[in-house]
C-alpha positions as CSV (number, residue, x, y, z in Angstrom):
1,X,0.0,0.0,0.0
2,X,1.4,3.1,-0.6
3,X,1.3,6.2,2.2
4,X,1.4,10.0,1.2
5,X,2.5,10.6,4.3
6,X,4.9,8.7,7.2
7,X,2.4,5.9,8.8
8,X,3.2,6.9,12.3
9,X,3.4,10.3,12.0
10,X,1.6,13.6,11.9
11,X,1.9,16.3,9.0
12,X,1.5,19.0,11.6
13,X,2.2,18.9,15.2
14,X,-0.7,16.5,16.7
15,X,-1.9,19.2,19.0
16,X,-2.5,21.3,15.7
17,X,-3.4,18.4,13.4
18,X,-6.5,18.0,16.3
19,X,-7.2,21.6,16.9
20,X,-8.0,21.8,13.0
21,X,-9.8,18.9,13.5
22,X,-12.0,20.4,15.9
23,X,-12.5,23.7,13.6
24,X,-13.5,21.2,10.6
25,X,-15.7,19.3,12.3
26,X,-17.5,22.4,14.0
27,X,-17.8,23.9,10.5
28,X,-19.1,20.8,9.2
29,X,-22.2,20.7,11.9
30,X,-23.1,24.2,10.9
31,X,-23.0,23.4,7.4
32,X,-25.7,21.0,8.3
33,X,-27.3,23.2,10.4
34,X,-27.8,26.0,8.2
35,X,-28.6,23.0,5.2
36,X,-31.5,21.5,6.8
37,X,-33.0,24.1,9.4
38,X,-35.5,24.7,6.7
39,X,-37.2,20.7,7.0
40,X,-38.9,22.1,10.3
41,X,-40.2,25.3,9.0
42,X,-42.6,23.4,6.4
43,X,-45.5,23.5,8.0
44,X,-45.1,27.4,8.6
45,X,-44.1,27.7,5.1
46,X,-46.7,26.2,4.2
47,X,-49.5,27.8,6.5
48,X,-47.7,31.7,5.5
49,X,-47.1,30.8,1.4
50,X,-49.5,27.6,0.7
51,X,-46.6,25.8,-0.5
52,X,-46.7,22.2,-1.8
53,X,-44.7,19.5,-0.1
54,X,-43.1,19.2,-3.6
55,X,-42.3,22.5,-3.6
56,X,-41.2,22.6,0.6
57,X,-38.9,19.4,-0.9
58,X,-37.3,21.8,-3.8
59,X,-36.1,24.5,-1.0
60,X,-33.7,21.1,0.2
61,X,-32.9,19.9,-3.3
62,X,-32.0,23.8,-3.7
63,X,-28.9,23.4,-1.9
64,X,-27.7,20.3,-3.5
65,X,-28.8,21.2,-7.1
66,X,-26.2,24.3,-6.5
67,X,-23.4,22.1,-5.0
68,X,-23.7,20.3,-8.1
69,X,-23.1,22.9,-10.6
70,X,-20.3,24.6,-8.3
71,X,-18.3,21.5,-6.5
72,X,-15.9,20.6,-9.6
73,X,-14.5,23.8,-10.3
74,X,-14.7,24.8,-6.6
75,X,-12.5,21.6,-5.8
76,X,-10.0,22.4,-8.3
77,X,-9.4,25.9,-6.5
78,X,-9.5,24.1,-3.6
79,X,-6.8,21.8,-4.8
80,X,-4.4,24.0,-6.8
81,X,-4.5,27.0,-4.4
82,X,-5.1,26.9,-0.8
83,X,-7.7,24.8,1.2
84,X,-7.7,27.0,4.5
85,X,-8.2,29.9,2.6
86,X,-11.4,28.3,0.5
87,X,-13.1,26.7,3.3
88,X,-12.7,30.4,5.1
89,X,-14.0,31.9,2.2
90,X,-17.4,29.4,1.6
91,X,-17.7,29.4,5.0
92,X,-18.8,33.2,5.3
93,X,-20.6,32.7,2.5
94,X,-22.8,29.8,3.2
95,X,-22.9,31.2,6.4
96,X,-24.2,35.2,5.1
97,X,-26.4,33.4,2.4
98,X,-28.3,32.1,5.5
99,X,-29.2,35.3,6.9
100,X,-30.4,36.3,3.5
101,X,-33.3,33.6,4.3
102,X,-34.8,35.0,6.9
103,X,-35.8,38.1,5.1
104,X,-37.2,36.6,2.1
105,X,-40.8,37.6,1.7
106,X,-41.9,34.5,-0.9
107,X,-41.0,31.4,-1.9
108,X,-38.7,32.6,-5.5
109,X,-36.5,34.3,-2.9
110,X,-36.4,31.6,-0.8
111,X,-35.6,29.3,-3.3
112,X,-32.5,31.7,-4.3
113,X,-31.0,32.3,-0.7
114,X,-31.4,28.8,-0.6
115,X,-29.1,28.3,-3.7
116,X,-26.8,30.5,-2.4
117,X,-26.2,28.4,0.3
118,X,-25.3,25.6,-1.5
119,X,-22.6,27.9,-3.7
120,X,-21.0,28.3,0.0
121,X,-20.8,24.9,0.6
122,X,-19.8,23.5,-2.4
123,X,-16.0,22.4,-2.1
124,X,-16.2,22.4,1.8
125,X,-16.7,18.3,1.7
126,X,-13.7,18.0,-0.7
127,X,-11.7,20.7,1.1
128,X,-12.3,19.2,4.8
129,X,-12.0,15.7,2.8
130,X,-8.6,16.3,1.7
131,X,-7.1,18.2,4.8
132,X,-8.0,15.4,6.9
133,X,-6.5,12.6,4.5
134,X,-3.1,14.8,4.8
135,X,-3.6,15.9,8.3
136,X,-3.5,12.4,9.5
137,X,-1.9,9.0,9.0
138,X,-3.5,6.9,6.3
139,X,-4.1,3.8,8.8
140,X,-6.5,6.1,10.4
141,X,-8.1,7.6,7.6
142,X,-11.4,6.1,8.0
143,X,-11.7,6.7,11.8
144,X,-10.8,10.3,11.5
145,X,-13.3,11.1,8.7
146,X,-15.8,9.0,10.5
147,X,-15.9,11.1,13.3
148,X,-15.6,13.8,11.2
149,X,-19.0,13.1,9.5
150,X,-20.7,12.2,12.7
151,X,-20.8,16.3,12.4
152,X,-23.6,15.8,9.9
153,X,-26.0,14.4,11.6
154,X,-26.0,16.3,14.7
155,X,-25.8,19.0,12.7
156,X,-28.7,17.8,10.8
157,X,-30.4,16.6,13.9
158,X,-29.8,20.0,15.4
159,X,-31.3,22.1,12.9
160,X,-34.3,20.0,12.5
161,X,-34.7,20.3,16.3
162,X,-33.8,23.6,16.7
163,X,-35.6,25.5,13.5
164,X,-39.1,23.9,14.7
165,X,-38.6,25.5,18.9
166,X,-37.3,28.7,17.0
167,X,-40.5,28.6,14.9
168,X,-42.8,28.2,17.7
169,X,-41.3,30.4,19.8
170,X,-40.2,33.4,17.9
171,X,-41.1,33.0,14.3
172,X,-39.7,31.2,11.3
173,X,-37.5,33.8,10.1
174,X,-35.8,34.0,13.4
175,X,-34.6,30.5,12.9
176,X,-32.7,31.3,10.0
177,X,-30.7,34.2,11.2
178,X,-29.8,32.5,14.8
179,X,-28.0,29.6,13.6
180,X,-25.9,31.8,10.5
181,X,-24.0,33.4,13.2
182,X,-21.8,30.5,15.2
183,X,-20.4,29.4,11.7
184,X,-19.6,33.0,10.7
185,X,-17.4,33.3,13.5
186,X,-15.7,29.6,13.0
187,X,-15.1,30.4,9.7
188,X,-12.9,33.6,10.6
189,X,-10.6,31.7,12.9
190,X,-9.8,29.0,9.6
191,X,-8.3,32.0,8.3
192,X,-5.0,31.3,11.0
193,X,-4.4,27.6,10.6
194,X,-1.9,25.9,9.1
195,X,-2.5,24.2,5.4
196,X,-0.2,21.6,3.5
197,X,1.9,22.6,0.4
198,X,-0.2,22.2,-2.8
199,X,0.7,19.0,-4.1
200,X,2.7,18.8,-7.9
201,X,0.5,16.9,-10.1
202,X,3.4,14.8,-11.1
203,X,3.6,11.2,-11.9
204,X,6.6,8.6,-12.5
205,X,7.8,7.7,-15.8
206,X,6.6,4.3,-16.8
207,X,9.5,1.9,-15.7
208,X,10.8,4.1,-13.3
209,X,10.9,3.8,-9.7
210,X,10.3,6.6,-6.8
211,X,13.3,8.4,-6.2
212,X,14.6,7.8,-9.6
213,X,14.1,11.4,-10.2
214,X,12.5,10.3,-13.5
215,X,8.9,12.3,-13.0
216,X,6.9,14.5,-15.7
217,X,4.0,16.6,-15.4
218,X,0.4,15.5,-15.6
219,X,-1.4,16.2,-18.9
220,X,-4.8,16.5,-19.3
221,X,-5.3,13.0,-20.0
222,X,-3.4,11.7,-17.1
223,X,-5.7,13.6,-15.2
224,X,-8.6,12.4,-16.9
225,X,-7.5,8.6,-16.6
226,X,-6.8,9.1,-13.0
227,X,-10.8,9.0,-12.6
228,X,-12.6,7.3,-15.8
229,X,-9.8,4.5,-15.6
230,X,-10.5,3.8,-11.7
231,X,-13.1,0.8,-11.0
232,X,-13.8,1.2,-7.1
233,X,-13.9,5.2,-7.8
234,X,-16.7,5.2,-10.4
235,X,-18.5,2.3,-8.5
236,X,-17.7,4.1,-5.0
237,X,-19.1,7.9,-6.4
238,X,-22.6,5.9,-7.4
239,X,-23.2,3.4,-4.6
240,X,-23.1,6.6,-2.6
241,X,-25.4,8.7,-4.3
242,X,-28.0,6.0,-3.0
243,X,-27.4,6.0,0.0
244,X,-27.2,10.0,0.5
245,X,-31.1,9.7,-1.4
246,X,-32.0,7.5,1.5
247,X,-30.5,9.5,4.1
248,X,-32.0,12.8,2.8
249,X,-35.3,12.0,1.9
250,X,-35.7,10.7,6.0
251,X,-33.6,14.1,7.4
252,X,-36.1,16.1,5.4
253,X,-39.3,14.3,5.6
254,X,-39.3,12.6,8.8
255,X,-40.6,15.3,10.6
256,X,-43.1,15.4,8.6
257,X,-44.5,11.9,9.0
258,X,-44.6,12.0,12.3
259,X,-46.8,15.1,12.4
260,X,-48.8,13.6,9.8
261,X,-49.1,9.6,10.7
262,X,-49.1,10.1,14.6
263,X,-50.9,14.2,14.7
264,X,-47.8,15.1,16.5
265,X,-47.1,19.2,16.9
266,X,-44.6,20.1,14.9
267,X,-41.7,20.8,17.5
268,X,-42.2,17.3,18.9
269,X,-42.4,15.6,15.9
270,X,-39.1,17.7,15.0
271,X,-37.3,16.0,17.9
272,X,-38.5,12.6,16.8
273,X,-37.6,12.7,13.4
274,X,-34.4,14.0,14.5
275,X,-33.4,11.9,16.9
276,X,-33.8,9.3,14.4
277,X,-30.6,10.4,12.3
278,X,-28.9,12.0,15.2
279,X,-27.9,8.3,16.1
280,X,-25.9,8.4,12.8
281,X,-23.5,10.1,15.2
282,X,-22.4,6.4,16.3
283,X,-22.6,5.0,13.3
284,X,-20.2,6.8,11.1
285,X,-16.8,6.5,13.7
286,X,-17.9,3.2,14.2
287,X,-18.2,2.1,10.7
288,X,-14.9,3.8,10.2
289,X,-13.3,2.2,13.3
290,X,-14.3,-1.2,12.0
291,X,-13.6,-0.8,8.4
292,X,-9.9,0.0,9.1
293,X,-9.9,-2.6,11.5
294,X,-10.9,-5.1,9.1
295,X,-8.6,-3.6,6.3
296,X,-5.7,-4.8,8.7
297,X,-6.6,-8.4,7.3
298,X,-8.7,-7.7,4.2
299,X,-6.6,-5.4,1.7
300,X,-10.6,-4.4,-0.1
301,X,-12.3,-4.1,3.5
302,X,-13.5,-0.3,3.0
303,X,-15.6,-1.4,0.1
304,X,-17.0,-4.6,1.9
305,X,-17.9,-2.7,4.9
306,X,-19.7,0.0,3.1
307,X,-21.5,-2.8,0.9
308,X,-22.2,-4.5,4.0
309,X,-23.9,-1.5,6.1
310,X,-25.8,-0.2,3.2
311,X,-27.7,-3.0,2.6
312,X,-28.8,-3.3,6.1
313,X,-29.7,0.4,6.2
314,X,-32.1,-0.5,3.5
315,X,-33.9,-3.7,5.1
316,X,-34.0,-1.9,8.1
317,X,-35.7,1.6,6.8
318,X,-37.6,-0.9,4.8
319,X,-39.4,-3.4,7.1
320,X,-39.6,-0.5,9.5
321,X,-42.3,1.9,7.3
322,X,-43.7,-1.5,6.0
323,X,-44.1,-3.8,8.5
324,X,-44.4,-2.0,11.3
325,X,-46.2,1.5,12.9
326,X,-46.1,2.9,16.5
327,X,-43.5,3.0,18.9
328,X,-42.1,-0.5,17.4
329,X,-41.8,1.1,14.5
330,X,-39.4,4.3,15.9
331,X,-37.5,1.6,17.8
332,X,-36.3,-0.1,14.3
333,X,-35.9,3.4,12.6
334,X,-33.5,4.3,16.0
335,X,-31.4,1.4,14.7
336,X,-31.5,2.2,11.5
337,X,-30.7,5.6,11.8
338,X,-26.7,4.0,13.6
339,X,-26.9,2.3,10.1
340,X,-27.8,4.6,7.7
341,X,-24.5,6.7,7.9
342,X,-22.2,3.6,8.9
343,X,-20.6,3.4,5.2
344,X,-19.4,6.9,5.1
345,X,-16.4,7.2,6.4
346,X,-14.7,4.4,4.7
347,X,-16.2,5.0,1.2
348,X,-15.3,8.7,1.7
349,X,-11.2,7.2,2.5
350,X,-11.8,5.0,-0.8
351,X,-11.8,8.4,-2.9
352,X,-8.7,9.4,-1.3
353,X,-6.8,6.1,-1.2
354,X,-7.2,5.1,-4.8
355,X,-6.6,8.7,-6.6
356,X,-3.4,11.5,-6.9
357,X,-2.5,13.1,-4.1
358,X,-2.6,15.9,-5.4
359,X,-6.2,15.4,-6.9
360,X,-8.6,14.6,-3.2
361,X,-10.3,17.1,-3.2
362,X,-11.5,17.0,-6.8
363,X,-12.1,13.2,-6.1
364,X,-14.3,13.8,-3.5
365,X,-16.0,16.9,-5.2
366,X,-16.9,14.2,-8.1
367,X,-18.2,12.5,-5.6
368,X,-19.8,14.9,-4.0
369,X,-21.4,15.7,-7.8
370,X,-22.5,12.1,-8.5
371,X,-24.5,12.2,-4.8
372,X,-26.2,15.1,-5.3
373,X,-27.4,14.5,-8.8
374,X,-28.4,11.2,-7.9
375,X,-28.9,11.3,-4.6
376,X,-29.5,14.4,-2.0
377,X,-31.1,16.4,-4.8
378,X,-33.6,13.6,-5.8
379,X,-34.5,12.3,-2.5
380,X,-36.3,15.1,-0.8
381,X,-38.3,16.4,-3.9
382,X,-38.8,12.3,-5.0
383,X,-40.5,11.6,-1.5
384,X,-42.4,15.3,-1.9
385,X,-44.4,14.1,-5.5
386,X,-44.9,11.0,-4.3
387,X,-46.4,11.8,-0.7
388,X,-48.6,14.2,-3.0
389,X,-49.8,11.3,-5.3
390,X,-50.0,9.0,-2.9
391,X,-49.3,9.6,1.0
392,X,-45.5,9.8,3.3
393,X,-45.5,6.5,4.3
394,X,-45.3,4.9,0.8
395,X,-43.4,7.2,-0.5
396,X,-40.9,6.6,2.6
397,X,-40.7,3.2,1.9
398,X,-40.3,3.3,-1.4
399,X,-37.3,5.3,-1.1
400,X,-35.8,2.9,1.8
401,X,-34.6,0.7,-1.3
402,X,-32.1,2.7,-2.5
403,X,-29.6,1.7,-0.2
404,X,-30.0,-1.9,-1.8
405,X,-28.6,-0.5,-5.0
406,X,-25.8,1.4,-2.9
407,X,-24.6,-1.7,-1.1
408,X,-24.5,-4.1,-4.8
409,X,-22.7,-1.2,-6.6
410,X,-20.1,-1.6,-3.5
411,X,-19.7,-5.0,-3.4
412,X,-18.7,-4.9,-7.0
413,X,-16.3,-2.3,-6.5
414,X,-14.4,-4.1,-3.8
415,X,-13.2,-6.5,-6.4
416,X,-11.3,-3.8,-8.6
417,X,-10.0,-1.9,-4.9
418,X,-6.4,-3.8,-4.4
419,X,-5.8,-3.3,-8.6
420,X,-6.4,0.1,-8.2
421,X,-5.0,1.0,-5.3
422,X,-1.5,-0.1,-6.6
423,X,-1.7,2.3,-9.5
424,X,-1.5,5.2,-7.0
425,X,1.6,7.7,-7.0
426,X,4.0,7.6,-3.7
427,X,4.3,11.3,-3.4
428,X,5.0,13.0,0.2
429,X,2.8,15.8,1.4
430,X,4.9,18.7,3.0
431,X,3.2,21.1,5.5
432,X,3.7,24.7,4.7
């Protein structure tokens, strides 16, 4: 296997490596926070605007439709320039475009701001993505961004939670202002970390050894070839656009159900629904903990895992909305919500162990592309058109079964992983 960078060692000082940590991971929550506040303001939106639930599902699908468009060439910047600097930069704005939201007076404007948001976040995944994979050493690759995504769903727990008390209490355009600030002010101190040197996008002449000093510059098509002629990449970018179609259509509709299925008041059924994905926060360091644990023995493990978890995530969501109703019912969907997020961390490491190292952050930004189109931008507004055909329980179960799709797509991809993996450049990253 080939390291980028010593495998017992830091790039930075630990304490440092950590303390960026901490800032990526608090960055990450609010990210989430300010993504998803809006699920709990759709019955207000709806009582103040008669929306539709397909149209409450497009302010969601807003966010990710924009990430789309902007990730790639956001990535790239990220990559080639500085990633402190960019995730500073989208930060603010992410963070700014958020405020805007609260003094939108219909649902065009909305629908905007909301778009906005999604410009801010576009390369942060990638950028975070690719700091971490330098920041720490690659045995631990998996843990660290495991715990690093756990970010997402207490961030999305939180501002499902919190948007529906703000609502109640103070109005729904309060919500949208109160939880802009804390990021705004995180992203500011990104500004004074410490970054790794931009990575040459070099490779080795064929033949030649590292070390040989025989090394030329990437063209285009190397660049190209470095995605299109990677197996477990392609196979890894769509397995997890369905599971992030799974995972979005319950953050943004569970709420919802609840209120609808069991007549719960909004804020309540806010918490429920919540809770529900908060428990992702065990399931994405322990599915990272466990995938590099089994990768100790099984060279493909990362892929395995993640084929593994997603197709439990989808019998469980599954047999939960079918089978089941009541408090049994929630008891499954707590279970499932530990699976649901499980794969993450190590498919996330796949797009960094099998690509340049100078290229992560565009890895993941494809990625990131693939999911969204997909996934996150298809999920919310898929469960919205069918819960206005036919009503939120089918359409929740029906979309429990993309996770099946997820886990197969994995399981192929594992065989190509070892293959792969060897083709990667030995190149040391250097911290600035």
């Amino acid at each position: 296997m080939k390291n980028s960078n010593p495998p017992n060692d830091f790039l930075l000082s630990k304490g440092h490596s950590y303390y960026v940590f901490i800032l990526l991971f608090l960055l990450y929550m609010f990210d989430y926070i300010d993504r998803l506040i809006v699920v709990s303001l759709f019955p207000f939106l709806k009582t103040d605007w008669g929306l539709s639930d397909t149209q409450c599902g497009m302010l969601v699908s807003a966010v990710y439709w924009s990430i789309l468009i902007f990730s790639f060439p956001v990535s790239i910047f990220v990559d080639r320039w500085s990633r402190k600097k960019s995730i500073g930069v989208m930060a603010v704005l992410w963070s700014i475009a958020t405020v805007a939201c609260a003094f939108t007076k219909n649902f065009t404007q909305l629908f905007i701001a909301r778009t906005a948001i999604g410009i801010g976040e576009a390369g942060y995944a990638p950028g975070g993505t690719a700091m971490i994979s330098a920041l720490f050493p690659e045995k631990k690759r998996s843990f660290m961004v495991g715990i690093w995504n756990a970010s997402i769903p207490i961030g999305s727990a939180i501002g499902v939670a919190l948007g529906g008390f703000i609502a109640v209490k103070y109005g729904w355009r309060h919500a949208f202002g109160i939880v802009a600030l804390p990021g705004l002010i995180i992203s500011f101190l990104f500004f004074f970390t410490k970054d790794y040197k931009t990575v040459d996008l070099v490779r080795s002449v064929k033949g030649k050894g590292e070390g040989s000093g025989n090394q030329m510059k990437m063209s285009k098509k190397d660049i190209i070839k470095e995605f299109t002629g990677t197996p477990s990449l392609i196979l890894t970018y769509f397995a997890f656009a369905g599971n992030t179609f799974l995972t979005t259509a319950m953050l943004s509709w569970l709420p919802t159900y609840y209120n609808r299925i069991e007549n719960m008041p909004m804020q309540q059924a806010s918490f429920k629904g919540s809770s529900i994905m908060l428990l992702a926060i065990i399931g994405s360091p322990l599915g990272g903990y466990l995938a590099d644990t089994w990768m100790k023995k099984r060279i493909n493990a990362r892929l395995l895992f993640s084929s593994l978890s997603s197709i439990t995530t989808a019998v469980v969501f599954f047999s939960a909305f079918y089978f089941f109703s009541g408090p049994l019912q929630y008891y499954i969907l707590l279970f499932g919500g530990v699976c649901a997020i499980a794969f993450a961390s190590s498919a996330i490491a796949v797009t960094q162990d099998v690509v340049h190292p100078g290229l992560r952050a565009t890895s993941y930004s494809l990625c990131v592309i693939v999911q969204n189109l997909l996934g996150s931008s298809v999920g919310p507004l898929f469960v919205g058109v069918l819960s206005d055909q036919y009503d939120i329980k089918t359409a929740l179960t029906i979309a429990s079964l993309s996770s099946l799709v997820a886990g197969i797509l994995f399981f192929i991809g594992s065989f190509y992983y070892e293959k792969d993996l060897a083709k990667v450049e030995k190149i040391s990253i250097m911290a600035e």
